[in-house]
VOZA-54759 format. One record per residue (C-alpha): residue in three letters; y, z, x; residue number from 1. Coordinates in steps of 0.02 Angstrom, whole numbers. Layout:
! VOZA-54759
R  res      py      pz      px    n
R  ALA       Y       Z       X  NUM
...
//
This chain:
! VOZA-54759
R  res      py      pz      px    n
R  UNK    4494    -760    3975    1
R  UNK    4443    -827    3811    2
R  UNK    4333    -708    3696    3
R  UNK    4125    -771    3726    4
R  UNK    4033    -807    3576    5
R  UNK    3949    -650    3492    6
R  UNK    3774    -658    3520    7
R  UNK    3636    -669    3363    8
R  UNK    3555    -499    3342    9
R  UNK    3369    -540    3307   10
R  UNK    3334    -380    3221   11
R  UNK    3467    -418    3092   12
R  UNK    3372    -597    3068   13
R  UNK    3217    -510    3025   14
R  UNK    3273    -368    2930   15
R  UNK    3210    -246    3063   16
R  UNK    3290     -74    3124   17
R  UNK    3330    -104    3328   18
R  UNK    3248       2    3462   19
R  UNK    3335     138    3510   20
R  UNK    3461     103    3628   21
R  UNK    3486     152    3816   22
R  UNK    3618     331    3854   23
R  UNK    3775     248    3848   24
R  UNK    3828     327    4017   25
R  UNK    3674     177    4084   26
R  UNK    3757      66    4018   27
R  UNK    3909      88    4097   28
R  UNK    3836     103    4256   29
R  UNK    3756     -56    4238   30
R  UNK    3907    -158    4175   31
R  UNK    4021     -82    4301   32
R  UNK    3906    -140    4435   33
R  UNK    3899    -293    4373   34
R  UNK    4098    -302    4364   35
R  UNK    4115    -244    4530   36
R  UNK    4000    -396    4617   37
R  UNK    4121    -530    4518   38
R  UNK    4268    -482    4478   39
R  UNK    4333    -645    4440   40
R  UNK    4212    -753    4389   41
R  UNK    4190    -772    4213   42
R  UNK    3981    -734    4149   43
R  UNK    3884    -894    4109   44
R  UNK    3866    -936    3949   45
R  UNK    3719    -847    3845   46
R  UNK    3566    -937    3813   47
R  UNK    3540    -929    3627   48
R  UNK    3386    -824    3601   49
R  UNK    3223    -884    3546   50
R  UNK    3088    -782    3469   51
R  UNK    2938    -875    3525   52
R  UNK    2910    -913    3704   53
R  UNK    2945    -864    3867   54
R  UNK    3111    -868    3823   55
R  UNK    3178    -707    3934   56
R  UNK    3160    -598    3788   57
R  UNK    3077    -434    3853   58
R  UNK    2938    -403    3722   59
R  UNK    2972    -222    3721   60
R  UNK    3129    -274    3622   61
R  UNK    3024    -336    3488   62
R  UNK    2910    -254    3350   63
R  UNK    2756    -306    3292   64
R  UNK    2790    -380    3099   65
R  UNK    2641    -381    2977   66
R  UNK    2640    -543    2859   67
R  UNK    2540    -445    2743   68
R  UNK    2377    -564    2771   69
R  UNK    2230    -504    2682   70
R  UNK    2106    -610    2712   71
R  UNK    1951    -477    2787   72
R  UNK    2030    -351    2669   73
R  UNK    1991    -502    2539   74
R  UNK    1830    -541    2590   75
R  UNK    1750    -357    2571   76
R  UNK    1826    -372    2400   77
R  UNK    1747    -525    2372   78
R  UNK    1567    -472    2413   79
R  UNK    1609    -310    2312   80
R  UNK    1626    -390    2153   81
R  UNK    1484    -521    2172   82
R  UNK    1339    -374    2206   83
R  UNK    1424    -301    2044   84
R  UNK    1396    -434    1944   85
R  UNK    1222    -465    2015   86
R  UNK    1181    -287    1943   87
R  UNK    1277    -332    1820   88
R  UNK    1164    -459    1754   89
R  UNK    1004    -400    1831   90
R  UNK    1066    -247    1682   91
R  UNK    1100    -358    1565   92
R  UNK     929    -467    1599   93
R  UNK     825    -305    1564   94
R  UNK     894    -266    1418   95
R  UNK     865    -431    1370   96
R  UNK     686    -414    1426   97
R  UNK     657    -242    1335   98
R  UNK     758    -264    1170   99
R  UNK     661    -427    1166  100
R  UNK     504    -318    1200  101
R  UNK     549    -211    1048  102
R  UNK     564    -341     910  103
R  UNK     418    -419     945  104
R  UNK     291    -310    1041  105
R  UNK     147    -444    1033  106
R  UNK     -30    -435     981  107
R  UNK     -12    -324     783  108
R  UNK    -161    -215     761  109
R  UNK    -231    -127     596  110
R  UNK    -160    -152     427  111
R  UNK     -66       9     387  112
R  UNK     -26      64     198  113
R  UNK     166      81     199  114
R  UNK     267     158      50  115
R  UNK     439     152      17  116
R  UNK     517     309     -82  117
R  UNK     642     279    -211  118
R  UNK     807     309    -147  119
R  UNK     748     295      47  120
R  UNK     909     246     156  121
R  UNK     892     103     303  122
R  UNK     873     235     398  123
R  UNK     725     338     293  124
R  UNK     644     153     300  125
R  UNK     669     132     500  126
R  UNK     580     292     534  127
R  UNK     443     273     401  128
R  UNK     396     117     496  129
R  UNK     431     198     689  130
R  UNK     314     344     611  131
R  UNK     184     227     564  132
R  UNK     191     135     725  133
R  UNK     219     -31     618  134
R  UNK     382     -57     710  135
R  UNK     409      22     911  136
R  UNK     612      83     884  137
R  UNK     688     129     724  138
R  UNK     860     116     827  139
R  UNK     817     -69     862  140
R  UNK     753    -119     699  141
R  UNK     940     -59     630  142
R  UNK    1045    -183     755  143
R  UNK     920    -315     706  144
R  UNK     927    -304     508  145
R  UNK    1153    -280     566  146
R  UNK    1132    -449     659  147
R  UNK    1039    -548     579  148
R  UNK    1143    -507     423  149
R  UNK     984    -449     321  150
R  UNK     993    -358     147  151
R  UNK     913    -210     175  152
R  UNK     905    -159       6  153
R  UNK     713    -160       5  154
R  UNK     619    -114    -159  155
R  UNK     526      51    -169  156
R  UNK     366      44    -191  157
R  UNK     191       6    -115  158
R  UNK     187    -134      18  159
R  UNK      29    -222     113  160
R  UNK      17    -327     244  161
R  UNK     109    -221     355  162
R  UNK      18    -204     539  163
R  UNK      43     -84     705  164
R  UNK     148    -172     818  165
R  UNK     220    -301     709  166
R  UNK     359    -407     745  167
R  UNK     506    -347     654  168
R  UNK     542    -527     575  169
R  UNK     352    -519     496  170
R  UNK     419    -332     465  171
R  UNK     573    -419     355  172
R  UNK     466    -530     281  173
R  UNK     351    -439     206  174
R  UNK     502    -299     150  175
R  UNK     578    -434      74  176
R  UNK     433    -509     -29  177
R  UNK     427    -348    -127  178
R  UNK     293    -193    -157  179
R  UNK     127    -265    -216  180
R  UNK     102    -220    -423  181
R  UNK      51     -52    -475  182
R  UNK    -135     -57    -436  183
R  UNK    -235      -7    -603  184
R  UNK    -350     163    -616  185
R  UNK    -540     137    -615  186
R  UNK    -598     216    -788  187
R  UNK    -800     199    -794  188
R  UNK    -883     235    -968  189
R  UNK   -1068     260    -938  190
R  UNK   -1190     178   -1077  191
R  UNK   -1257     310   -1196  192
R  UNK   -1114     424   -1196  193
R  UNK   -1049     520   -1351  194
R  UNK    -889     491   -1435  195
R  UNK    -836     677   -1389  196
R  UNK    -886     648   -1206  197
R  UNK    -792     510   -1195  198
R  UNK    -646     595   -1266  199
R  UNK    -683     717   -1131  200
R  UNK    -690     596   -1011  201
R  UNK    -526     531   -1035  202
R  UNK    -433     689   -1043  203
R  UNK    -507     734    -863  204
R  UNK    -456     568    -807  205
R  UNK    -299     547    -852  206
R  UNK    -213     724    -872  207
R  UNK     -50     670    -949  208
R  UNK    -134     613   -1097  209
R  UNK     -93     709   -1240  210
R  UNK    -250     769   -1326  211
R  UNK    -184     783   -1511  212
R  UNK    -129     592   -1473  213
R  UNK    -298     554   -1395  214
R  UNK    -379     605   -1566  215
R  UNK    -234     517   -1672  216
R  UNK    -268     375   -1593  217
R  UNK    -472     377   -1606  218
R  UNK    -461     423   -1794  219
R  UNK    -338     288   -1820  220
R  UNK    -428     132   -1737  221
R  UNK    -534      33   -1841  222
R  UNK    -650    -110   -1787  223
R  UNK    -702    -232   -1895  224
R  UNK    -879    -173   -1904  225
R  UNK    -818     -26   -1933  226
R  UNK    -871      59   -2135  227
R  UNK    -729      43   -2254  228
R  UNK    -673     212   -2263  229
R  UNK    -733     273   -2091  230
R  UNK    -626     329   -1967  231
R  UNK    -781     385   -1837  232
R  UNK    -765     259   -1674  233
R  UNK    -948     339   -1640  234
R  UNK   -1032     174   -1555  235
R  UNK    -862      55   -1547  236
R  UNK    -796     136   -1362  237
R  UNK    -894     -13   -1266  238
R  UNK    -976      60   -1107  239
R  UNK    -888     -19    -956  240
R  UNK    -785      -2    -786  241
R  UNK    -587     -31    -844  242
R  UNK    -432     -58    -766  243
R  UNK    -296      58    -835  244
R  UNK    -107       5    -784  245
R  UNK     -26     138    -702  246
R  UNK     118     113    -855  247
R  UNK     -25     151    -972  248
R  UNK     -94     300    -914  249
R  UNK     -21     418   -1032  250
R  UNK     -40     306   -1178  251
R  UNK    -209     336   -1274  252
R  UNK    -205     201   -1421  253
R  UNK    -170      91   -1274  254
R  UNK    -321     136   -1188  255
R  UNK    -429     142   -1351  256
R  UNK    -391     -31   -1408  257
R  UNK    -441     -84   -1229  258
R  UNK    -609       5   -1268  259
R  UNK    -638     -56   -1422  260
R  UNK    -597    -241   -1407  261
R  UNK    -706    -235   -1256  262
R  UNK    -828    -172   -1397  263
R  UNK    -770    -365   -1513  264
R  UNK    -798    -458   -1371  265
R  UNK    -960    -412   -1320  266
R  UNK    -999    -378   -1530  267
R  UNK    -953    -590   -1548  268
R  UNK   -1055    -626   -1371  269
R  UNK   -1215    -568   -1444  270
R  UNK   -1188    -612   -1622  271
R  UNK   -1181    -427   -1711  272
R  UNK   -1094    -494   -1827  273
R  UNK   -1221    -610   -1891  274
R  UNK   -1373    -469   -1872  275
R  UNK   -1434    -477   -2029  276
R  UNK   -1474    -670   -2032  277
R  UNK   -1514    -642   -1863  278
R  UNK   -1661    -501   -1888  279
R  UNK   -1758    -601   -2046  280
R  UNK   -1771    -744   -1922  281
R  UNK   -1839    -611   -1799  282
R  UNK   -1961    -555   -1911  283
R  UNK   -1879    -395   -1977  284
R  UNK   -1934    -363   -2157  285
R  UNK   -1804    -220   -2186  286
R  UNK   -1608    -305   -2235  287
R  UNK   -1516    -224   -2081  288
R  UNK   -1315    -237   -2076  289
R  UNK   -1220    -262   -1913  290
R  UNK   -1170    -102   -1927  291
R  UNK   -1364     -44   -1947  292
R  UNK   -1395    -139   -1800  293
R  UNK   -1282     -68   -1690  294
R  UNK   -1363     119   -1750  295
R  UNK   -1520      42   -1693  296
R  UNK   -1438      -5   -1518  297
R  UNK   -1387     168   -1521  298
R  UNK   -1573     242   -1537  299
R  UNK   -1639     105   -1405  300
R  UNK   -1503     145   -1286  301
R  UNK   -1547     342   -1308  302
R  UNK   -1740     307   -1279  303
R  UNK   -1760     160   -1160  304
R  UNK   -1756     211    -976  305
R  UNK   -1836      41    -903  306
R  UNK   -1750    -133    -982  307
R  UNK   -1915    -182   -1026  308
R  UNK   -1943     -64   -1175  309
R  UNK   -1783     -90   -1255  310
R  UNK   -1869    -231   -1366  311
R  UNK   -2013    -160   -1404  312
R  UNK   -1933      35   -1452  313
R  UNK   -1813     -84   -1590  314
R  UNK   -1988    -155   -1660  315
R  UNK   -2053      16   -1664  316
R  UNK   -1887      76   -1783  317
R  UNK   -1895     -91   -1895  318
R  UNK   -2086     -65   -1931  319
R  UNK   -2062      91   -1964  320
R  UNK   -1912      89   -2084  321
R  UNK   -2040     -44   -2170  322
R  UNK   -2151      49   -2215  323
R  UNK   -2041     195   -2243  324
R  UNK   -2099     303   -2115  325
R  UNK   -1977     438   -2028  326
R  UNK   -1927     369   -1871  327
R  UNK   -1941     528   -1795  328
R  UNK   -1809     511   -1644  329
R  UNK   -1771     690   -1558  330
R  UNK   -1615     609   -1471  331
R  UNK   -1534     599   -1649  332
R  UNK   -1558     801   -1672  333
R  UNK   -1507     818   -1501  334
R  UNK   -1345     714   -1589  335
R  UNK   -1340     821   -1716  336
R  UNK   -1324     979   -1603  337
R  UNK   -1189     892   -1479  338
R  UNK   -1302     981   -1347  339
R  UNK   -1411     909   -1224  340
R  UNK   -1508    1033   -1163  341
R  UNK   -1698    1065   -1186  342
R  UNK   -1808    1051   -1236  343
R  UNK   -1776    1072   -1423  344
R  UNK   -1833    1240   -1515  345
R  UNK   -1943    1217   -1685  346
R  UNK   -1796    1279   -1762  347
R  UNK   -1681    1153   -1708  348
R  UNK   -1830    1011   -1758  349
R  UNK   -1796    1080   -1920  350
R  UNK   -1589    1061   -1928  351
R  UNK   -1548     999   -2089  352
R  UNK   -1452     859   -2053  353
R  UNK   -1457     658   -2088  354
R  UNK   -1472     648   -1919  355
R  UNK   -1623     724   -1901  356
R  UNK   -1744     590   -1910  357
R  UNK   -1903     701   -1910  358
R  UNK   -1837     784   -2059  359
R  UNK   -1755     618   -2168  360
R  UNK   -1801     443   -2184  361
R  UNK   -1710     296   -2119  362
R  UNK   -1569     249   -2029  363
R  UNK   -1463     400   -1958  364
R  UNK   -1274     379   -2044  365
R  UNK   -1171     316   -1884  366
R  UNK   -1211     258   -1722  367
R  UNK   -1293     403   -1597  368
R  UNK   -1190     332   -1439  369
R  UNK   -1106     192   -1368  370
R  UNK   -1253      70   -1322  371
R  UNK   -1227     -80   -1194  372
R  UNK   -1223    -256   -1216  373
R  UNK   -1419    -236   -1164  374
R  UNK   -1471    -112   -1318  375
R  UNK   -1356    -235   -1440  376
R  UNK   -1464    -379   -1373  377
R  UNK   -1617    -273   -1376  378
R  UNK   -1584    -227   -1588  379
R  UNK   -1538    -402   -1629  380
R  UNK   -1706    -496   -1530  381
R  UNK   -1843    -360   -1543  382
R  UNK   -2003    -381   -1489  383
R  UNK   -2159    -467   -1571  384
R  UNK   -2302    -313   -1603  385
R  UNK   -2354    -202   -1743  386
R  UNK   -2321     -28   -1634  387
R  UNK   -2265     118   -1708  388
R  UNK   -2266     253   -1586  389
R  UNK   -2217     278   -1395  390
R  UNK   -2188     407   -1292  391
R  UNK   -2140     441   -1093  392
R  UNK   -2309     406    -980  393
R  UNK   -2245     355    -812  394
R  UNK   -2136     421    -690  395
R  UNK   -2027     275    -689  396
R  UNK   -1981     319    -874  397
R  UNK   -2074     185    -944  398
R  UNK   -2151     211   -1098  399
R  UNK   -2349     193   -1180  400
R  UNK   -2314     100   -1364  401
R  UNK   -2476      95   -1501  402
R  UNK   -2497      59   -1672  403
R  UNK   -2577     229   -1714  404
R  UNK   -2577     423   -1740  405
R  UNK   -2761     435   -1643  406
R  UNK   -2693     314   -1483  407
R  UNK   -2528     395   -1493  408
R  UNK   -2603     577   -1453  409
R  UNK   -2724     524   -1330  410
R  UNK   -2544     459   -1230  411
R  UNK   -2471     609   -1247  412
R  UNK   -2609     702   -1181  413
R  UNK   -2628     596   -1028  414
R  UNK   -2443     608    -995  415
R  UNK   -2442     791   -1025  416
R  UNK   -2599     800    -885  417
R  UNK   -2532     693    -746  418
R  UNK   -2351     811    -782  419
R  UNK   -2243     692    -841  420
R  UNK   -2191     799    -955  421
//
């Protein structure tokens, strides 16, 4: 009988391991019944087997095979990464929203004073401005100045314009424009002040002046009113408020010259220079010099305490010195003493000294003080009036003038009884 066609094994086609197989002693029991019913007639032909269908196949000779779909597996994936990047930028968007937040806070408050040490570091800077509340994160204000590419190198020094809450661009902006100059020191010079209280006066004021320099400097200046010969500023160190750079604290010629050619300029405003042509036309009978009549300024500026007796006190001195009286000041003893207490003692009245106007005739020989622009006017237009005398009689400090010994007492005596003095 010819050999049958060997049949496919399906497992082989798909790579699988078979079931197990039936005892063999089945097997022969089966075939040998199978023999025993036909002996001699050859088996059909074998249908070729299928895989799908009701083909015969028993499906208990088959195992389940996995194509290795993941498409639910996929899904949950899918939905996995989309919520992450949902957080993702929902993370991202609040950053946004708070760096944002950061730079530019909104609505800057109260200027701030903000100074920059020398040698600060970005960082120094950051937190000076965090401290000061000028900018909200010195962190942030670091990454900004990094991405925007922005010199940091900021000068040290004093800065304004700076406000709480700023925006850190205005921030920049104002870094970048530089510290504002140096502001100047206030120096005030009160009118009527001695050379040697001025002296004082700087010294306290500026304590890194040298002294010895202070009084090089003083002895070395000289105005063009001054005396040939003279080297006493007495009178030149113009009263007034001035502004001292900070570079010129220290420096003391620097500070006189700015005294004394406040001194010129005030000297050319009211015509000193020309006092003695001034005072004939004025009705002054005695020659006076410029430098006279800024001694006279002196003496008003020491007497006057209302402005409207600072004419009338310089008629009082140029009548006098006319007819060759003793003017009779006891502010130029009080000069002479460099002490301002009193009342004076009759022994003091008596210091022999050309200052002491009780004592000596005339003009004392330098300027008592450093008079205003006011006195200067007052010695160069005097008043029309043929007093002689005055003395305090009100409580505002004004004074009673008259043209004799017999009026002059009866003043006194009234002041003295209502205690004015």
């Amino acid at each position: 009988m010819p050999d049958q066609p060997q049949q496919p094994d399906p497992f082989e086609i798909l790579g699988l391991d078979p079931e197990p197989t039936a005892p063999a002693g089945a097997r022969s029991e089966a075939a040998g019944s199978s023999a025993e019913a036909a002996p001699e007639r050859a088996p059909a032909p074998a249908p070729a087997p299928a895989i799908d269908g009701d083909d015969g196949w028993d499906d208990a000779d088959f195992v389940e095979v996995r194509t290795g779909s993941t498409r639910g597996g996929g899904r949950r994936w899918g939905l996995a990464l989309l919520g992450l990047l949902v957080v993702l930028v929902l993370v991202i968007g609040a950053g946004v929203v708070w760096a944002r937040s950061q730079i530019d806070p909104g609505n800057p408050g109260e200027v701030v004073a903000f100074t920059i040490p020398a040698g600060s570091t970005t960082s120094d800077i950051a937190s000076s401005l965090a401290d000061k509340k000028i900018i909200t994160n010195p962190t942030v204000f670091e990454w900004y100045l990094r991405l925007n590419r922005i010199d940091a190198n900021f000068q040290a020094g004093d800065y304004d314009g700076l406000r709480v809450s700023s925006s850190m661009g205005d921030v920049v902006d104002v870094l970048k424009a530089g510290p504002v100059p140096p502001k100047p020191v206030s120096f005030l010079v009160r009118e009527g002040l001695w050379e040697s209280e001025t002296r004082q006066l700087i010294l306290d004021k500026f304590p890194g002046m040298d002294p010895a320099a202070l009084d090089a400097a003083l002895a070395g200046t000289h105005p063009s009113l001054q005396p040939a010969g003279s080297n006493d500023l007495e009178g030149f160190l113009f009263p007034a408020t001035y502004q001292v750079p900070p570079d010129k604290t220290s420096d003391p010629q620097a500070l006189v010259d700015q005294m004394v050619k406040a001194f010129d300029a005030t000297s050319a405003t009211t015509g000193l220079p020309d006092a003695t042509a001034t005072l004939k036309g004025e009705g002054v009978k005695t020659t006076i010099t410029p430098y006279q009549a800024l001694i006279v300024a002196s003496m008003i500026e020491a007497e006057a305490k209302v402005p409207s007796d600072r004419p009338k006190i310089a008629r009082v001195i140029y009548n006098r010195l006319a007819m060759g009286m003793s003017l009779g000041f006891d502010t130029t003893v009080v000069y002479a003493l460099q002490d301002r207490k009193a009342p004076l003692t009759q022994a003091q009245l008596d210091l022999d000294s050309p200052f002491n106007t009780r004592k000596f005739t005339g003009l004392p020989p330098t300027p008592i003080n450093s008079p205003g622009q006011a006195s200067i006017e007052a010695a160069l237009h005097p008043a029309t009036g043929d007093w002689l005398y005055f003395v305090l009689c009100q409580e505002d400090g004004s004074q009673c003038f008259s043209t004799n010994q017999s009026d002059f007492n009866r003043d006194v005596a009234d002041a003295k009884a209502r205690g004015i003095f």
